[in-house]
Gaussian input, Z-matrix of N, CA and C with variables (Angstrom, degrees):
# hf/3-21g

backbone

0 1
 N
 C     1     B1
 C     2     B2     1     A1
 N     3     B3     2     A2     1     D1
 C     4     B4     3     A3     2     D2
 C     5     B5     4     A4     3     D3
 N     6     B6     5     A5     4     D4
 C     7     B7     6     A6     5     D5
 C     8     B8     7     A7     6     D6
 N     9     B9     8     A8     7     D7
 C    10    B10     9     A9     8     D8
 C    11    B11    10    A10     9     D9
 N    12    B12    11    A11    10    D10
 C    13    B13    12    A12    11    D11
 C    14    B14    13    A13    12    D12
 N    15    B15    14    A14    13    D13
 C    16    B16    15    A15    14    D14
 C    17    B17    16    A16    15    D15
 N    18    B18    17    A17    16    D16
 C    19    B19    18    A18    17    D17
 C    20    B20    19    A19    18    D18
 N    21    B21    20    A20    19    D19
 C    22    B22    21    A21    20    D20
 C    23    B23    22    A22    21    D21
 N    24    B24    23    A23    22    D22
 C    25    B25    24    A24    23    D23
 C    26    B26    25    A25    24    D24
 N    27    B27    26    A26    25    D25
 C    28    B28    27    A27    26    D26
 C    29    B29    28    A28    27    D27
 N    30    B30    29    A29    28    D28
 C    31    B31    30    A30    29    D29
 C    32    B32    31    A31    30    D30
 N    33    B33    32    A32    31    D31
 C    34    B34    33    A33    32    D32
 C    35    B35    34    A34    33    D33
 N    36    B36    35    A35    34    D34
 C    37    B37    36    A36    35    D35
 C    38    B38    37    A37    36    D36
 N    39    B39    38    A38    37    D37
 C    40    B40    39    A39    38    D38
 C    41    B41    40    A40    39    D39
 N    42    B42    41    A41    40    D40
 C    43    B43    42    A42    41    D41
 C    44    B44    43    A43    42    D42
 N    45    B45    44    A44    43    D43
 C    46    B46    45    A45    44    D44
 C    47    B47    46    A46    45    D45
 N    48    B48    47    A47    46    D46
 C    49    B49    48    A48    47    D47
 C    50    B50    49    A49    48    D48
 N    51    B51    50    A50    49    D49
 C    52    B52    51    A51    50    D50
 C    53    B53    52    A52    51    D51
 N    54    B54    53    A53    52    D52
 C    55    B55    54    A54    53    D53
 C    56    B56    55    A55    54    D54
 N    57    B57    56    A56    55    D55
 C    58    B58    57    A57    56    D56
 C    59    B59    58    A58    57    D57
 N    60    B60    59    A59    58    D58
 C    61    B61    60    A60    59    D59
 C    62    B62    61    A61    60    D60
 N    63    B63    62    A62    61    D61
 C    64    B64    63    A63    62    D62
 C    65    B65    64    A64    63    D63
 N    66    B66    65    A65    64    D64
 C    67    B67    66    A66    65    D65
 C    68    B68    67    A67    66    D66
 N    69    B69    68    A68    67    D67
 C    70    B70    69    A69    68    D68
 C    71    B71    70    A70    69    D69
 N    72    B72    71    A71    70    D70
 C    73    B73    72    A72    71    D71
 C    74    B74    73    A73    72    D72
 N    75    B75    74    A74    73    D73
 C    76    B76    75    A75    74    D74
 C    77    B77    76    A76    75    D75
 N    78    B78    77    A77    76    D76
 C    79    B79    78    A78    77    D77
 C    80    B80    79    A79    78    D78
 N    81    B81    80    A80    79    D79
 C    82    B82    81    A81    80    D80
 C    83    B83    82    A82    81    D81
 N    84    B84    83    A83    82    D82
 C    85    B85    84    A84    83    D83
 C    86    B86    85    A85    84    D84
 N    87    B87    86    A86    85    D85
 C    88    B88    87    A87    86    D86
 C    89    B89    88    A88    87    D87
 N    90    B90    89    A89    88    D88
 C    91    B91    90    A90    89    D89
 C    92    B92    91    A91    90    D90
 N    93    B93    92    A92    91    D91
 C    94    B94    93    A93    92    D92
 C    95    B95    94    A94    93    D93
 N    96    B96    95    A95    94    D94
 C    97    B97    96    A96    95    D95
 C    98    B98    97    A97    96    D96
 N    99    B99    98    A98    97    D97
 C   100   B100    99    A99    98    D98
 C   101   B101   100   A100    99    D99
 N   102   B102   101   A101   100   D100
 C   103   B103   102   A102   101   D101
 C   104   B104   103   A103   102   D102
 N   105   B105   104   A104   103   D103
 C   106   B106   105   A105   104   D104
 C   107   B107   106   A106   105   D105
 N   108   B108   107   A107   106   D106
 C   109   B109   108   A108   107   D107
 C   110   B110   109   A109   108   D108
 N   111   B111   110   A110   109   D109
 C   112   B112   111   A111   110   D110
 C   113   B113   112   A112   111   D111
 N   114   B114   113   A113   112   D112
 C   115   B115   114   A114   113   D113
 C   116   B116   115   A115   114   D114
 N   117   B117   116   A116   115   D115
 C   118   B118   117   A117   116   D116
 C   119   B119   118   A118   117   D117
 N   120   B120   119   A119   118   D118
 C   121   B121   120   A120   119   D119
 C   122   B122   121   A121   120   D120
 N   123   B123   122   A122   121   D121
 C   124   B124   123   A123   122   D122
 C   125   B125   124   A124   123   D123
 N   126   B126   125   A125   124   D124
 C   127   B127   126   A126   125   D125
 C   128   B128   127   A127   126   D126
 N   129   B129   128   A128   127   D127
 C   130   B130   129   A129   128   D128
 C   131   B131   130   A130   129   D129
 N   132   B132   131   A131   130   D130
 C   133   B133   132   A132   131   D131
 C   134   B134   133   A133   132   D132
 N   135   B135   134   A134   133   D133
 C   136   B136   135   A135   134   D134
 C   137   B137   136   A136   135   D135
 N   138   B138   137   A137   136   D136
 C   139   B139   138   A138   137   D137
 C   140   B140   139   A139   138   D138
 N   141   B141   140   A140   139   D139
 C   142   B142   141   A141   140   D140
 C   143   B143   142   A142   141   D141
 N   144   B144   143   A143   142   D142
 C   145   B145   144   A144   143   D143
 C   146   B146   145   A145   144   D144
 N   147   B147   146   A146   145   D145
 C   148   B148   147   A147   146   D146
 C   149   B149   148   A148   147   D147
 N   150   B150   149   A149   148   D148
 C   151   B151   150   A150   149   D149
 C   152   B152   151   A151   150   D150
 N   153   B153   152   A152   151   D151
 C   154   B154   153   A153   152   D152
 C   155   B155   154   A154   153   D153
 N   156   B156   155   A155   154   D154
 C   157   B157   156   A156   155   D155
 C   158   B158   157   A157   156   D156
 N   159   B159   158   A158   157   D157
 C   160   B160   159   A159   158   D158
 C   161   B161   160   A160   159   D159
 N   162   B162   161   A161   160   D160
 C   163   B163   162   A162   161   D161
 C   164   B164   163   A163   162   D162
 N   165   B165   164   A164   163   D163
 C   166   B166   165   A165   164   D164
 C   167   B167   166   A166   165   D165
 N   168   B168   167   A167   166   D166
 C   169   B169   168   A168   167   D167
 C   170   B170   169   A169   168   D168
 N   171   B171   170   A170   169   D169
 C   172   B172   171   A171   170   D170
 C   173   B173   172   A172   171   D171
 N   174   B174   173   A173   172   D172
 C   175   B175   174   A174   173   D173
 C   176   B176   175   A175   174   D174
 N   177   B177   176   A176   175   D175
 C   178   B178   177   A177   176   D176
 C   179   B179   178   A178   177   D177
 N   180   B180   179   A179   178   D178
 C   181   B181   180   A180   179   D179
 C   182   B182   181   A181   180   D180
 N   183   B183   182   A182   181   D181
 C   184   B184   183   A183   182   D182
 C   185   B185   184   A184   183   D183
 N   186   B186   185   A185   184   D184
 C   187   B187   186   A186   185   D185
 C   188   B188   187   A187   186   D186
 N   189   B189   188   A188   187   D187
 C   190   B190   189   A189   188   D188
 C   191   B191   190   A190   189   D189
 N   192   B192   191   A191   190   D190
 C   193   B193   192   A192   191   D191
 C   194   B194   193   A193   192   D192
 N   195   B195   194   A194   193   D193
 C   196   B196   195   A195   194   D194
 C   197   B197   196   A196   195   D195
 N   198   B198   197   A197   196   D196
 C   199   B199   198   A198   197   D197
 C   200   B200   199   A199   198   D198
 N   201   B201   200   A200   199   D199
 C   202   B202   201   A201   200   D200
 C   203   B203   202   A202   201   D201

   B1=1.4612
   B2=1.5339
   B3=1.4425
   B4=1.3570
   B5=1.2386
   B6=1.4104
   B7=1.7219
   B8=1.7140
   B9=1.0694
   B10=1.7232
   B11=1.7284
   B12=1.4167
   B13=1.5613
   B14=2.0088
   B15=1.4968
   B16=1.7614
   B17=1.3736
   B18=1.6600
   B19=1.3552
   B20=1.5866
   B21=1.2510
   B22=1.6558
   B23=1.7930
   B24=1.5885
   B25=1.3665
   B26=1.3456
   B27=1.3520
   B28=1.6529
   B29=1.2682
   B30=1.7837
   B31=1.6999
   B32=1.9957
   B33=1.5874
   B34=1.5538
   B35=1.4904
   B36=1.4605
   B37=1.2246
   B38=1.9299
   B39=1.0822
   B40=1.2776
   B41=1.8948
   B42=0.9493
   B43=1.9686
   B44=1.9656
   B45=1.4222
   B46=1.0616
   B47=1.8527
   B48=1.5322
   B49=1.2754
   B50=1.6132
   B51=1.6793
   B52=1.1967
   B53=1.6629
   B54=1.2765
   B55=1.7018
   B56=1.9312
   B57=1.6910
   B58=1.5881
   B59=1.7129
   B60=1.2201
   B61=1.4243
   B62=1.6690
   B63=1.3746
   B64=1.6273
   B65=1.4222
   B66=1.4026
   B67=1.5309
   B68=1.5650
   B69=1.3497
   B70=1.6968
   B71=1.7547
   B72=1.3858
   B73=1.9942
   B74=1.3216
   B75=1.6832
   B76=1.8919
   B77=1.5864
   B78=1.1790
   B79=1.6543
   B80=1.1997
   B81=1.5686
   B82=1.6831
   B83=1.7080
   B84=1.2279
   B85=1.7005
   B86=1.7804
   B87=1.3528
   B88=1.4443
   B89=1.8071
   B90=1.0740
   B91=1.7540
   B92=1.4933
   B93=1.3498
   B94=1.7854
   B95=1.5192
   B96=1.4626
   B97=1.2437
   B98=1.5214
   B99=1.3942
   B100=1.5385
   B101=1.8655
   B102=0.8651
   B103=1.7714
   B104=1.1836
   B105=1.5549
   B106=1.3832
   B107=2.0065
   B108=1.7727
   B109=1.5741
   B110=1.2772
   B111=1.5007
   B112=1.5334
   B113=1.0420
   B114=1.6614
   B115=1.6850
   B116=1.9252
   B117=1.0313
   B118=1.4313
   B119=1.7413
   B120=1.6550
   B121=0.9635
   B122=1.4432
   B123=1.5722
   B124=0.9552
   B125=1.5117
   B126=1.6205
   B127=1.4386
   B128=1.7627
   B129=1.0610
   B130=1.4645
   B131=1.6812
   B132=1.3312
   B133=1.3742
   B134=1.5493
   B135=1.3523
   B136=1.6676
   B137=1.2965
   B138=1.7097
   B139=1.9242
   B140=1.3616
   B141=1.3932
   B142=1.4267
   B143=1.6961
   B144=1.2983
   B145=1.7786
   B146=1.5142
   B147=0.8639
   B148=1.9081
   B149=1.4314
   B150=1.1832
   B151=1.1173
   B152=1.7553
   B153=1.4090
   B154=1.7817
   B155=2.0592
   B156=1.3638
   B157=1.5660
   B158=1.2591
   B159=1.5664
   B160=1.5738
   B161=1.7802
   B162=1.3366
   B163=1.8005
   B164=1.6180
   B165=1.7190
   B166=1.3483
   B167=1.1401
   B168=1.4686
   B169=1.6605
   B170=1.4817
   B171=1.4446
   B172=1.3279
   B173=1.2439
   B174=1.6714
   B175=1.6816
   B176=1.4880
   B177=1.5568
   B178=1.1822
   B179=1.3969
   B180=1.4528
   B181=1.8683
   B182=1.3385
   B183=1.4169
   B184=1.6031
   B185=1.1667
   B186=1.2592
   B187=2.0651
   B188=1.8568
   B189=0.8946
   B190=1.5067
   B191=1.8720
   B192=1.0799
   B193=1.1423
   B194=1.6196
   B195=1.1800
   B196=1.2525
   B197=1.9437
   B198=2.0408
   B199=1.3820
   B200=1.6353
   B201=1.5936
   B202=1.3803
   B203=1.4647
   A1=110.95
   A2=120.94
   A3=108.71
   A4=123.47
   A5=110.27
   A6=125.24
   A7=103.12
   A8=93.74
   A9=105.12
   A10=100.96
   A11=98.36
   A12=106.37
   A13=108.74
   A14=101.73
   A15=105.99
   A16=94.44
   A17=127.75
   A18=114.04
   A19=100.32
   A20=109.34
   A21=123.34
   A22=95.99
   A23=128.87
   A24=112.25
   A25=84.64
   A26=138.96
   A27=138.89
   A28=88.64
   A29=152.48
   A30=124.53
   A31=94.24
   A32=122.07
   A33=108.99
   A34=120.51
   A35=94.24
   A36=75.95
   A37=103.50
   A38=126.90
   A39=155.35
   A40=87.38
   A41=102.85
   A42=101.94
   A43=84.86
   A44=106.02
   A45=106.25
   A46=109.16
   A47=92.44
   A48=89.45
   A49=140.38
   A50=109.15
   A51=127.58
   A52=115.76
   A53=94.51
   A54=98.54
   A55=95.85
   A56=112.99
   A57=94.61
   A58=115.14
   A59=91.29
   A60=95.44
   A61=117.49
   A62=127.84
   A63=127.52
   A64=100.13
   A65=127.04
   A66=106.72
   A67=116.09
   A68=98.73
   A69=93.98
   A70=110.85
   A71=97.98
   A72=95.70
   A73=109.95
   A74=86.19
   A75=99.53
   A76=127.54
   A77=106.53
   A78=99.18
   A79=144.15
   A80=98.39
   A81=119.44
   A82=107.61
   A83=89.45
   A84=143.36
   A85=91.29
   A86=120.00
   A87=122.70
   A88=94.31
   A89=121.80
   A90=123.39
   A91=99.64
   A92=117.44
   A93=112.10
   A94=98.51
   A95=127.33
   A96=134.06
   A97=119.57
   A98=108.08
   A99=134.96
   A100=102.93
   A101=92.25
   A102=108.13
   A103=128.02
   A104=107.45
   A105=138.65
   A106=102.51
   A107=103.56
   A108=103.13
   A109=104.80
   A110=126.12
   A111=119.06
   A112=136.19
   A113=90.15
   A114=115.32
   A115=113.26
   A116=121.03
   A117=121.52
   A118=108.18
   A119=118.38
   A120=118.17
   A121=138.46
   A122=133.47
   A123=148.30
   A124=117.98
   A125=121.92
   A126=92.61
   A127=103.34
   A128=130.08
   A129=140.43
   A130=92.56
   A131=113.28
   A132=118.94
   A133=124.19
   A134=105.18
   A135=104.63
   A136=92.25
   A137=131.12
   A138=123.71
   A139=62.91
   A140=138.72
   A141=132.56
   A142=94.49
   A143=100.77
   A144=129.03
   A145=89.62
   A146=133.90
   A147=132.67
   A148=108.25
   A149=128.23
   A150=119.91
   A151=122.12
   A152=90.38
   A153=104.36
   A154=91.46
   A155=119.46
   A156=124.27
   A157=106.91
   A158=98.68
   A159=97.65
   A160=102.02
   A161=102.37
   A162=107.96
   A163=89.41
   A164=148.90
   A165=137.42
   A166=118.30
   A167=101.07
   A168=127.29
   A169=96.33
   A170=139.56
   A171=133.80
   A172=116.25
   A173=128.61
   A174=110.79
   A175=87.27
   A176=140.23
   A177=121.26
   A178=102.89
   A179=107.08
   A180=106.45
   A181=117.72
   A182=112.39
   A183=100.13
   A184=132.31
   A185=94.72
   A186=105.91
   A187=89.96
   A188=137.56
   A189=136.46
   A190=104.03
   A191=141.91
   A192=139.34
   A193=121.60
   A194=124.31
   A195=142.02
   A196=104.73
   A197=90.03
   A198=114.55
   A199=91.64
   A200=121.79
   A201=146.52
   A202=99.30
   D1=-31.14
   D2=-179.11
   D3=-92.21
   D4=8.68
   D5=162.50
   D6=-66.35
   D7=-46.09
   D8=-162.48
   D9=-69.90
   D10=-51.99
   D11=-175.32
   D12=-50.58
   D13=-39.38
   D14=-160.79
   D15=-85.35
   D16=-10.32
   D17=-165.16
   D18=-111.47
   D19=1.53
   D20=-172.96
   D21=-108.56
   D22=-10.78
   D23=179.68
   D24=-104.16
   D25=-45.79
   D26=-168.38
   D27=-58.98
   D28=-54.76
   D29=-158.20
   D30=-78.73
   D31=-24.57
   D32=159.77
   D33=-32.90
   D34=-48.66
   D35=-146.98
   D36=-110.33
   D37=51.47
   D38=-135.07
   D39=-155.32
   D40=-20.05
   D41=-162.24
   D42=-89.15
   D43=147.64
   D44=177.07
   D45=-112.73
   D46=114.07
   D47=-170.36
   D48=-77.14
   D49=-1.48
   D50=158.42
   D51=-34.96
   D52=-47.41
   D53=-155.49
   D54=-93.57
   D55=5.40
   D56=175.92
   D57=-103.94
   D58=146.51
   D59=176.94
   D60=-49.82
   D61=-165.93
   D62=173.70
   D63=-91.46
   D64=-30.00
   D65=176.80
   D66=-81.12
   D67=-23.39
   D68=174.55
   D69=-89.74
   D70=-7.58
   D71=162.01
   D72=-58.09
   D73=-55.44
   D74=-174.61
   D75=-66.52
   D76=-11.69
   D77=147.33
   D78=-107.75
   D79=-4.67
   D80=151.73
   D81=-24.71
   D82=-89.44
   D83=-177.38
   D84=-36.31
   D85=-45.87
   D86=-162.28
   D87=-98.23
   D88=-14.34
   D89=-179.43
   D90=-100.48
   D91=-13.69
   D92=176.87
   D93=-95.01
   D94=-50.69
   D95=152.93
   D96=-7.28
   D97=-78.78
   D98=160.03
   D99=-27.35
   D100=-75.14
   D101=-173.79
   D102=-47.20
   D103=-33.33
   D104=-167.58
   D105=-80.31
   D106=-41.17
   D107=-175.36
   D108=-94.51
   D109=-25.21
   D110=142.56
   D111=7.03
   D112=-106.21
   D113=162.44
   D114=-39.98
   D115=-41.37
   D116=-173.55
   D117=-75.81
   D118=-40.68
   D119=153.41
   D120=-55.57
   D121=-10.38
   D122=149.26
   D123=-79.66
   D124=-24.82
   D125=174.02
   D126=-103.85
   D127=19.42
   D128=148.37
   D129=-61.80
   D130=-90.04
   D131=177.36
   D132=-21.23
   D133=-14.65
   D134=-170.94
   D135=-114.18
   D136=-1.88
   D137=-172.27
   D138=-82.67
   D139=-69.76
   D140=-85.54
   D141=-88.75
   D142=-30.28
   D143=-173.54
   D144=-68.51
   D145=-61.71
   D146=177.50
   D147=-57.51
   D148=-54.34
   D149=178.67
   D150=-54.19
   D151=-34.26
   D152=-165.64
   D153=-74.11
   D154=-25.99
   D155=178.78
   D156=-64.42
   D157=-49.77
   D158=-163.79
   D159=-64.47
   D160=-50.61
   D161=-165.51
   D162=-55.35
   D163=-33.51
   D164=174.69
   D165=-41.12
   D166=-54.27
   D167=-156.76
   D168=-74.96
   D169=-53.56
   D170=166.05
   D171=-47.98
   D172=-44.98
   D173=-162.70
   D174=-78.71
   D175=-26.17
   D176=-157.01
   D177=-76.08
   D178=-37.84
   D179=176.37
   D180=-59.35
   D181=-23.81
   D182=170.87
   D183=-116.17
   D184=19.34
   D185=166.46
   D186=-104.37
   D187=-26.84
   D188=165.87
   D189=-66.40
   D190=-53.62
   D191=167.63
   D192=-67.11
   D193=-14.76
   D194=-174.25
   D195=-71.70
   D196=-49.17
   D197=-157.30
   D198=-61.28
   D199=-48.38
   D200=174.59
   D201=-8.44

């Protein structure tokens, strides 16, 4: 997803904004917006994925030490 996300703000911002009107500023601005909580929502998504390993990797060590 963050291939898509970095290659979807780089053709944004590739647009030359001289030549856009204010409503097509204003969805510029609202599609970089968009992009911007995206990307932030994916690296939440990537603690949450580490965290969810680590909490694996602990119950498995202590139902293996438990068995002991």
């Amino acid at each position: 997803m963050a291939d898509t996300i970095a290659e979807t703000v780089d053709l944004l911002y590739t647009i030359d904004q001289e030549k856009l009107d204010t409503n097509q500023l204003i969805a510029l601005g609202t599609a970089l917006a968009t992009l911007a909580q995206a990307e932030r929502l994916e690296q939440i998504n990537e603690r949450l994925r580490t965290i969810q390993q680590l909490l694996t990797t602990m119950t498995h060590r202590a139902a293996v030490e438990g068995v002991r």
